[in-house]
N, C-alpha and C positions, 0 to 999 in steps of 0.2 A: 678119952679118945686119942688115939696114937696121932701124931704128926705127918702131914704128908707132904714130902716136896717135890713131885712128879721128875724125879729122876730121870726115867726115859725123855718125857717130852721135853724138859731142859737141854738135855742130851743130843737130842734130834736137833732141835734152835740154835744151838751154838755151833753143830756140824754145820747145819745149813749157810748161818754166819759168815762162818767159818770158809765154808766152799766160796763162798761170795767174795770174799774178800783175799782169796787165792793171788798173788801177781803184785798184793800191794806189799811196798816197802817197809821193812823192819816190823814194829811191834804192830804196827795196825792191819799188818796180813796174818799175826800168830797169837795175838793176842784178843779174846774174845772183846771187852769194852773198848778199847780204839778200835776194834774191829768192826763192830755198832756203828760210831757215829762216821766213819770213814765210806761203813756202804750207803751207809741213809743218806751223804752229802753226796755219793759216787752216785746215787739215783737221781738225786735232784740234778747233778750236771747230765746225767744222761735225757731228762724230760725237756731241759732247757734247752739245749742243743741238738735233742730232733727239730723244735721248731727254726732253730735259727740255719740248720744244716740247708731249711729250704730259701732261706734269704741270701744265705751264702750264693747257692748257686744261683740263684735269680742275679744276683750280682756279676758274677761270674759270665754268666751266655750276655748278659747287656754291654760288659766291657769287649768280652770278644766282638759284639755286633758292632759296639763304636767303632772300633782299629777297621775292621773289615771295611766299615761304611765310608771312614775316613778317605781310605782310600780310594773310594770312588769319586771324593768330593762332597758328601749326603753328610749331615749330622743324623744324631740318631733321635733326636727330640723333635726331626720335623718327620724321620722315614718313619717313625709307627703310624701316625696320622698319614701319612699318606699309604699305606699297608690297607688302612682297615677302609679310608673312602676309594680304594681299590679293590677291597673285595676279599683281599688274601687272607687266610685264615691262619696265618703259621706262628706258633707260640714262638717267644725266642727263644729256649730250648734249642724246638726243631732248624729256626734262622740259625744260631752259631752253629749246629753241627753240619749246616749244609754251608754256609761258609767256610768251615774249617775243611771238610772232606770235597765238597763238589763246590769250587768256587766257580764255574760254567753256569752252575743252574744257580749258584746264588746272583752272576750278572743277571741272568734273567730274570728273577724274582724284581732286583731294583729296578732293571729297565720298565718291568711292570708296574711299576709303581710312579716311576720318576715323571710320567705326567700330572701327577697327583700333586706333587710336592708344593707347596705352600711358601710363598716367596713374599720374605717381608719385604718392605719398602723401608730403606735407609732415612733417620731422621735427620735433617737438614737443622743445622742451628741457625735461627731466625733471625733480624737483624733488630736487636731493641732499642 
């Protein structure tokens, strides 16, 4: 029985590879085996950082909210509690972009809120 080494389909696999790895530097954009473990690693950072793309911005709309907050005088670890026993529904997302573009409606948002807000009581050192 003759040998078979499926030429075509090898062919087609290393095109594919090949396309894939299009843009990367030196041998492991031209060369089919760096070419391999450079997309199989380029997949893995692509899986990894869709997840972290969304902590990124979570991060991102929380710091814009602090600075904005700041300026009111409001931290931001007491203004979500006071947001949600207010009633307001607004992701932070929605809060930094409506601070950043409409800070009018974002006073109003806080003022909504700012009876809400949760006021510690400073702790007095006792006399032992």
């Amino acid at each position: 029985m003759a040998r078979s080494k499926g030429g075509a389909t090898h062919a087609r696999k290393r095109k594919r590879v090949l396309k894939a790895a299009s843009g990367f530097r030196a041998s492991s954009g031209t060369l089919y085996r760096p070419a391999i473990e450079f997309t199989r690693k380029a997949g893995v950072y692509a899986y990894r950082d869709r997840r972290q793309k969304k902590r990124n911005f979570r991060s991102l709309w929380i710091t814009r909210l602090g600075a904005a907050l700041r300026l009111k005088g409001i931290n931001y670890n007491r203004f979500i509690p006071a947001l949600i026993s207010a009633g307001i529904e607004l992701n932070r997302k929605m809060l930094s972009e409506i601070a950043i573009a409409d800070p009018a409606a974002f006073d109003a948002v806080v003022e909504a809120a700012r009876p809400h807000l949760v006021v510690l009581k400073k702790k007095t050192a006792s006399a032992a």
